[in-house]
C-alpha positions in Angstrom: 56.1 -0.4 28.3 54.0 -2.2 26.1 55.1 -4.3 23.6 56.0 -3.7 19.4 52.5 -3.9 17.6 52.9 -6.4 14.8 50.3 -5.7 11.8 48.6 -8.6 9.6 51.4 -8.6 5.7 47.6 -8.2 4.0 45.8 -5.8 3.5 48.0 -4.0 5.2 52.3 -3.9 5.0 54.1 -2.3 7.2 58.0 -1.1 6.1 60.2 0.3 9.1 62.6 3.1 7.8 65.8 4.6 9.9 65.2 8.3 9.8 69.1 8.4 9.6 69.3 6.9 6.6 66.7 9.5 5.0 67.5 13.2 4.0 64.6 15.2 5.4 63.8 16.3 1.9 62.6 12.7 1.1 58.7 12.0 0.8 57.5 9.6 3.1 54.2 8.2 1.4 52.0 6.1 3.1 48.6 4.9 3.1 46.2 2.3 4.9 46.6 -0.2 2.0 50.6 0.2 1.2 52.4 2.0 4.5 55.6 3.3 4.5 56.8 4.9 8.1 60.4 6.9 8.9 61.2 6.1 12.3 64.0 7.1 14.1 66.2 3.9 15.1 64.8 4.5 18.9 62.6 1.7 19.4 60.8 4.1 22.0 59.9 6.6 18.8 58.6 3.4 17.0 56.4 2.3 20.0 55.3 5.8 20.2 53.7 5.7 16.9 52.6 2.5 16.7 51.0 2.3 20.4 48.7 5.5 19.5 45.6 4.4 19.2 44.3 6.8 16.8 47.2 6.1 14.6 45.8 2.5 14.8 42.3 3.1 14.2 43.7 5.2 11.3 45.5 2.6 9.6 42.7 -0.2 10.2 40.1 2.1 8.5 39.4 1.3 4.8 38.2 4.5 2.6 34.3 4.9 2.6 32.7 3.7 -0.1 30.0 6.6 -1.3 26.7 4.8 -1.6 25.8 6.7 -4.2 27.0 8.2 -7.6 25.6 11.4 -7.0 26.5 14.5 -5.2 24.1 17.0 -3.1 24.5 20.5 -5.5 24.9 23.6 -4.0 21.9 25.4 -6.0 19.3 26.4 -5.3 21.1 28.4 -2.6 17.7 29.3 -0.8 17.6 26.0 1.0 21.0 24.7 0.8 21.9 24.3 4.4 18.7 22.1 5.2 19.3 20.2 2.3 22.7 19.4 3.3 22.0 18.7 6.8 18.6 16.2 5.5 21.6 13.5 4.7 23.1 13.2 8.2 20.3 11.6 9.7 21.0 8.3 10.1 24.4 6.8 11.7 26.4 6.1 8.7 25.0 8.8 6.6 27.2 9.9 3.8 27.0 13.8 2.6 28.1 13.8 -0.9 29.1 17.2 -1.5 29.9 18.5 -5.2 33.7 19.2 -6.5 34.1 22.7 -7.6 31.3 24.3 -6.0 30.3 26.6 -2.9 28.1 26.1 -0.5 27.0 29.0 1.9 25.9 27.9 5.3 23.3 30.0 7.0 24.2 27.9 10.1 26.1 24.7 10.9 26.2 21.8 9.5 25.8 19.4 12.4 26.7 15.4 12.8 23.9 13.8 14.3 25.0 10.1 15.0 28.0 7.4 15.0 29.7 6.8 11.3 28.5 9.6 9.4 31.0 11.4 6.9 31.2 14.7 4.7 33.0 14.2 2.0 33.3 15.9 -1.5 32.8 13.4 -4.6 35.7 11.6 -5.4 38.0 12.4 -2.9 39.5 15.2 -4.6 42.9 17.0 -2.3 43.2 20.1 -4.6 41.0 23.3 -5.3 38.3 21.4 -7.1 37.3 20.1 -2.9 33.8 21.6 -2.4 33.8 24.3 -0.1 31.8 25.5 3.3 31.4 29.2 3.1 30.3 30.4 6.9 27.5 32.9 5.6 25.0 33.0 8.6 24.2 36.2 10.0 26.5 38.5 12.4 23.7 39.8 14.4 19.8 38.8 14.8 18.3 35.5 13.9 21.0 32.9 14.0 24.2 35.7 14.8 27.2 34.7 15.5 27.7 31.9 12.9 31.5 31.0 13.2 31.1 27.5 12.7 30.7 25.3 9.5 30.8 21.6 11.0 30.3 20.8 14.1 30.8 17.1 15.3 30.5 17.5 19.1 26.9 15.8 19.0 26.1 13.1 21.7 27.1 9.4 20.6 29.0 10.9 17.2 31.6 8.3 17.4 33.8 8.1 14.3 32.4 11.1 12.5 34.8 11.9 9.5 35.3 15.3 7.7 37.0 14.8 4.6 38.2 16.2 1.3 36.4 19.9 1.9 37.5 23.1 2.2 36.1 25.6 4.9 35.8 29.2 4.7 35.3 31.3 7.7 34.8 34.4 5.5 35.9 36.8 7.9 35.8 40.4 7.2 39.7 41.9 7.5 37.6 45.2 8.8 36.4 42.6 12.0 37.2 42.1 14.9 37.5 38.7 16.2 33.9 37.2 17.1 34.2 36.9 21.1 32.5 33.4 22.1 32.6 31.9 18.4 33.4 28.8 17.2 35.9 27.2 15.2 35.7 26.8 11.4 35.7 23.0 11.9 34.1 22.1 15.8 34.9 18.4 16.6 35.5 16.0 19.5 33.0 15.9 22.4 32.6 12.9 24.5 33.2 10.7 21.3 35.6 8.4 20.0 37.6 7.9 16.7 36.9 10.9 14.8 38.9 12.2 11.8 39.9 14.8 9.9 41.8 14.5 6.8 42.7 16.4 3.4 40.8 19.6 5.0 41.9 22.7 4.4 40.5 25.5 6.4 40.9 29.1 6.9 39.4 32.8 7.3 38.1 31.6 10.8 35.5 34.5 12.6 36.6 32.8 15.8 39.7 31.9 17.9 40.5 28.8 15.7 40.6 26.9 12.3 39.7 23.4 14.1 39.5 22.9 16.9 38.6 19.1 18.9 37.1 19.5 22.1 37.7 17.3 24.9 33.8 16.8 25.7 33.5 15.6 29.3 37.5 14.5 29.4 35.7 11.8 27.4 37.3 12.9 23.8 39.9 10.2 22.4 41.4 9.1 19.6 41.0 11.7 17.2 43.2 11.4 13.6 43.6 15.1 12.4 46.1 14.5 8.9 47.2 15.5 5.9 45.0 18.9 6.0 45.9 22.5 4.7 45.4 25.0 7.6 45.3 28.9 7.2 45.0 31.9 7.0 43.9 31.7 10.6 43.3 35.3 12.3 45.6 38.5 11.9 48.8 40.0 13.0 47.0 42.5 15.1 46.7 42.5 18.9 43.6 39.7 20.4 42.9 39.2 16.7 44.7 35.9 16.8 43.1 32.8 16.1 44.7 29.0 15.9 45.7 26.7 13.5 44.9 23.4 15.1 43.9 23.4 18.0 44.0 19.6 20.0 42.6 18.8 23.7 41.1 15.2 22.6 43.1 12.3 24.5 45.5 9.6 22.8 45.1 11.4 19.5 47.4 11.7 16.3 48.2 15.1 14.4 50.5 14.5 11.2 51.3 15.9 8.2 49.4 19.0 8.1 50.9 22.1 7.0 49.8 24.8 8.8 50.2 28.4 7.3 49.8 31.8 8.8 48.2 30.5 12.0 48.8 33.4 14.4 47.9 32.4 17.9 49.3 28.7 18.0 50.6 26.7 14.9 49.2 23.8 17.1 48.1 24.4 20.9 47.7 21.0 22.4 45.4 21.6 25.3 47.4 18.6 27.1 45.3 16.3 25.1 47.0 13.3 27.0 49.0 10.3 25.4 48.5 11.8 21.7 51.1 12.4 19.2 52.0 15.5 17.1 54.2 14.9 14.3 55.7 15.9 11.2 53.6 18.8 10.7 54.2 21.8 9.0 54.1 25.3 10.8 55.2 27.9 8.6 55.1 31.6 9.2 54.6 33.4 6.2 53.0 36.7 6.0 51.7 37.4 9.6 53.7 36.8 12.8 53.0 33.7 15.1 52.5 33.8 18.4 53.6 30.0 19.0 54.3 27.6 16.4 53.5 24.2 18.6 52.4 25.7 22.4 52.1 23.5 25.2 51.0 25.8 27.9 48.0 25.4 29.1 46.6 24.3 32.3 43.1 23.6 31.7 41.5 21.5 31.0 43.4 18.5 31.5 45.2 20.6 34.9 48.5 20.0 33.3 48.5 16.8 32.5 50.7 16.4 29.7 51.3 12.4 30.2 52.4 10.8 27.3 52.1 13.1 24.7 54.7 13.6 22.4 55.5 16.4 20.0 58.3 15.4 17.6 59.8 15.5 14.1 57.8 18.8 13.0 59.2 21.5 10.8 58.3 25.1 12.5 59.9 27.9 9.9 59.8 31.6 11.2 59.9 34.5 8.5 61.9 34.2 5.3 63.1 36.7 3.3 61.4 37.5 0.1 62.7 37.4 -3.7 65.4 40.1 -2.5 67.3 38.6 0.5 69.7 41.4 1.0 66.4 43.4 1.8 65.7 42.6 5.6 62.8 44.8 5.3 61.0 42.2 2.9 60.6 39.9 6.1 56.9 39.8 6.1 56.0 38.0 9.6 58.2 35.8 12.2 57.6 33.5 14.9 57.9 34.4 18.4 58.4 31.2 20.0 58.8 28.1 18.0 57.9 25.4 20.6 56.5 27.0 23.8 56.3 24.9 27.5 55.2 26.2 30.4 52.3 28.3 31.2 54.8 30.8 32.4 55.7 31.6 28.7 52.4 32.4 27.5 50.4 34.3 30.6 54.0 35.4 32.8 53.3 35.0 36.8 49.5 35.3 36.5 49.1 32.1 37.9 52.3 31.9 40.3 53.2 28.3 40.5 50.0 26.8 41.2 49.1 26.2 37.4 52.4 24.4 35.6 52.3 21.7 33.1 54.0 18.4 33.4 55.2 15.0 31.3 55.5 16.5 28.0 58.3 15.0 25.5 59.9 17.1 22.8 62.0 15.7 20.5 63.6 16.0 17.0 62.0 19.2 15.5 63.5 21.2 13.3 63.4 25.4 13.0 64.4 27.4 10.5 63.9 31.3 9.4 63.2 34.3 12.1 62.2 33.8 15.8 62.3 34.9 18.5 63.3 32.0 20.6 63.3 28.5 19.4 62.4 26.6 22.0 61.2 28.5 25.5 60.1 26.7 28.9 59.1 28.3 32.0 56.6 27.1 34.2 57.1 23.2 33.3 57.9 20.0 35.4 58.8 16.7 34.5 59.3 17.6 31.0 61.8 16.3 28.2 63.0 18.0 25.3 66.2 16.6 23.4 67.4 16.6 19.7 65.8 19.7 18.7 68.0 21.5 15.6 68.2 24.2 14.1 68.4 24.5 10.2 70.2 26.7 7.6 69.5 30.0 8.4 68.2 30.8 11.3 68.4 34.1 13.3 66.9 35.2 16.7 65.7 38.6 16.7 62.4 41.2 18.1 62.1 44.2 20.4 60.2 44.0 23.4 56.7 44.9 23.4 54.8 46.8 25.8 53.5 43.8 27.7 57.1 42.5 28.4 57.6 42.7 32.2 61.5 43.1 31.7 64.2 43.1 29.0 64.1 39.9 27.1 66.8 39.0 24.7 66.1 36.5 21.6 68.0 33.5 21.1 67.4 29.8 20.4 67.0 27.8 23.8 66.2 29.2 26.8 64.6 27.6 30.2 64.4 29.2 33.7 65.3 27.1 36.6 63.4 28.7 38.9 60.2 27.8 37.5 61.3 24.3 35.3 61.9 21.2 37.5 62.2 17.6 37.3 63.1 18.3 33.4 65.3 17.0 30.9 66.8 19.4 28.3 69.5 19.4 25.7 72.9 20.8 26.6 72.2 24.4 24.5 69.7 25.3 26.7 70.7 29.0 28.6 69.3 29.3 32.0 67.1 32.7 32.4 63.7 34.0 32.3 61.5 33.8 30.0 57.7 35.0 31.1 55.6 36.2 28.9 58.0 35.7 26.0 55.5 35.9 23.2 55.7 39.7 24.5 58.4 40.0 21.6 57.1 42.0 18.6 59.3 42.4 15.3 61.8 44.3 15.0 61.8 47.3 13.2 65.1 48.7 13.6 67.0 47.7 11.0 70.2 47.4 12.4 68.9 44.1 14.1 68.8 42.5 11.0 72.8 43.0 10.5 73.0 39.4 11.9 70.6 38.0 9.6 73.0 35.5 6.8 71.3 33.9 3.5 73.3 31.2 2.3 70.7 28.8 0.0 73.9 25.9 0.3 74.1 26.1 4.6 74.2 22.6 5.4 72.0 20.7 7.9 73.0 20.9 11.2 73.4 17.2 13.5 74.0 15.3 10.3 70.2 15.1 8.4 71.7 15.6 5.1 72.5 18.7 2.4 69.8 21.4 3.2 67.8 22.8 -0.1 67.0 26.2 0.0 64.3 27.1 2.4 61.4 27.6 0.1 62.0 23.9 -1.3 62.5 22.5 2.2 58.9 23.5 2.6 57.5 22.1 -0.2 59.2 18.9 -0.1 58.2 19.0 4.0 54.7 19.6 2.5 54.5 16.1 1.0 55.3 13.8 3.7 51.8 13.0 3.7 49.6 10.1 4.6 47.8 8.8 1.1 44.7 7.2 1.9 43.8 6.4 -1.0 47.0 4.8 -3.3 50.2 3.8 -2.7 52.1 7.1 -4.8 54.5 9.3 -4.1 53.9 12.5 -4.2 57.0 14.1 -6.0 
């Protein structure tokens, strides 16, 4: 194991927080200047945070500095795409964009060497962020257009995306573009890219961003503090992701992803990175997943040393009338999936299983279907997961279901999970294909459901706020680049 990182007192400070001693309500600001961490007091959670490389990078970065006072407009529209793409030529080439205005993309914009950056004017994190509008043609000259940045380019080593918004613009009438990209394409065989104070959504495609593992040569990626969603519909294969990871020794925190409905986050195996204290929340369309961890390819199951933990995942919540179950808009068929087993059943027998995961500490609340699911896993650990206020397991199986599942919060099957660790709650029976669920519409179902705004916390966090204000405050533990403040 390798040793605790010590940091330099200036510029940078690092102060070490018990999570114990903080109610999960509490803010957690920190920036590259002024850092303030929670860490559990497991000196293996510290070391997992602070041995990520990308974290690292991420903290050693100062904030670019735009060379100029000016921003590129977004009139005349004619030309706009060229004229944003003539300012990433060079490595270190800065693309000013405009705050408050649109820009629509006949095709996309596309990194073309080490440093660059697209960033709006001043670093705004509200709605005044300039946005990417995907406008290129469905069909004939340039079809297919999906994709507003793409930063998969040969040699485009610490590319950074910041302080934009993208819009897929996709039509609600359309069906999902087969072979598209993602809002937001990055990785490749690069190094140190990031992401941060984003927000994306309306992808054509299968995902809001998405960081490709290039030649198994994608690492250290920091994806933070962006706003994800809407991303794809309810309706069958009309899915699409949230964030979607397969880059190495990367870091995902503090994003809050909402009405994703394929994966909240699907990490690819994406080995040694670290997914935390994100927020995956379920609001008006149902979610397949809310943090998968099933797939084979394309690191075949290699699942070493990454580490999802401390993430809030909330399923459906009921409206302004709680007594209504029928006002439950969406819910979330599996909150953490393992195991290819869950998501694609005995397709793949047990030649294709995923291995050396760790999940740890996350917290569900609202409608699911399961909580946490496994099937088709080895060597896997999963401990300290809870449960929140109201929660309540429910659905109806779908016509895909290969036999009768039954909803509840932790389940694992032994014939398909070995060499795995997992808390004592965990039942023992199948569960293929569990994201076969669909909600219920029988209302008698919902007879179990309880809303109680003063439930406490379960395992001892602290005294639980209703669920609405849970999220929000959830929503600011976020990493401030640029000052020192707290957010609430």
């Amino acid at each position: 194991m390798r040793p605790f990182l010590a940091f330099p007192s200036q510029p940078l400070s690092l102060t070490l927080f018990l999570l114990s001693s903080l109610p999960l309500s509490r803010a957690l600001p920190w920036s590259r200047h002024s850092l303030e961490v929670a860490l559990s007091p497991d000196t293996n959670e510290q070391q997992a945070r602070l041995r990520n490389p990308a974290y690292q990078s991420y903290l050693l970065t100062l904030p670019s500095d735009i060379p100029s006072p000016t921003c590129v407009p977004s009139y005349p529209d004619w030309d706009v795409t060229a004229r944003l793409q003539a300012h990433l030529i060079a490595p270190g080439d800065v693309l000013a964009l405009c705050p408050g205005q649109s820009y629509r993309l006949d095709w996309p914009l596309n990194f073309t060497a080490a440093d660059q950056e697209i960033v709006t004017l001043g670093f705004p994190t509200d709605h005044t962020r300039a946005t990417l509008v995907v406008s290129g043609h469905l069909s004939g000259a340039n079809a297919n257009h999906s994709t507003a940045i793409d930063g998969r380019c040969r040699g485009c080593n610490r590319v950074k995306v910041r302080h934009v918004q993208v819009d897929g613009q996709r039509d609600p009438d359309a069906d999902i573009l087969p072979g598209g990209g993602a809002n937001i394409a990055m990785g490749g065989s690069n190094a140190g890219q990031l992401v941060e104070y984003t927000r994306s959504f309306d992808p054509r495609a299968w995902s809001c961003l998405h960081i490709h593992e290039g030649q198994h040569a994608c690492s250290n990626a920091t994806i933070v503090n962006n706003d994800i969603g809407p991303c794809g519909f309810s309706e069958y294969e009309e899915w699409a992701d949230g964030i979607s990871l397969s880059c190495r020794d990367s870091y995902v925190a503090g994003n809050l992803i909402k009405d994703a409905t394929d994966g909240g986050i699907v990490v690819f195996g994406a080995p040694g990175s670290l997914v935390e204290r994100n927020t995956i929340w379920a609001v008006n369309r149902t979610l397949l997943g809310g943090v998968n961890m099933v797939d084979y390819d394309p690191w075949s199951g290699d699942y070493s040393g990454t580490i999802v933990q401390h993430n809030l995942i909330v399923g459906g919540l009921p409206g302004h009338e709680p007594d209504d179950p029928r006002d439950l808009d969406a819910f979330v068929k599996v909150g953490i999936a393992i195991g290819s087993r869950i998501w694609f059943g005995d397709k793949y027998n047990d030649t294709r299983y995923v291995e050396h995961g760790l999940v740890r500490n996350n917290v569900l609340t609202g409608a699911f279907g399961y909580g946490i699911a496994i099937s088709g896993a080895k060597h896997f650990t999963v401990r300290g997961n809870i449960l929140s206020g109201n929660t309540s397991f429910v659905g109806s199986p779908g016509p895909t279901c290969t036999f009768e599942l039954q909803p509840r919060p932790w389940v694992y099957d032994s014939l398909t999970v070995s060499a795995s660790a997992v808390q004592d709650e965990f039942v023992d029976e199948e569960a293929d294909m569990a994201i076969c669920l669909l909600k219920p519409g029988d209302e008698a179902v919902w007879d179990e459901w309880v809303w109680d705004d003063e439930a406490p916390v379960d395992s001892g966090i602290g005294q639980l706020q209703p669920l609405r204000q849970m999220v929000a405050r959830q929503q600011a533990r976020r990493v401030h680049a640029h000052s020192g403040e707290d957010d609430l």
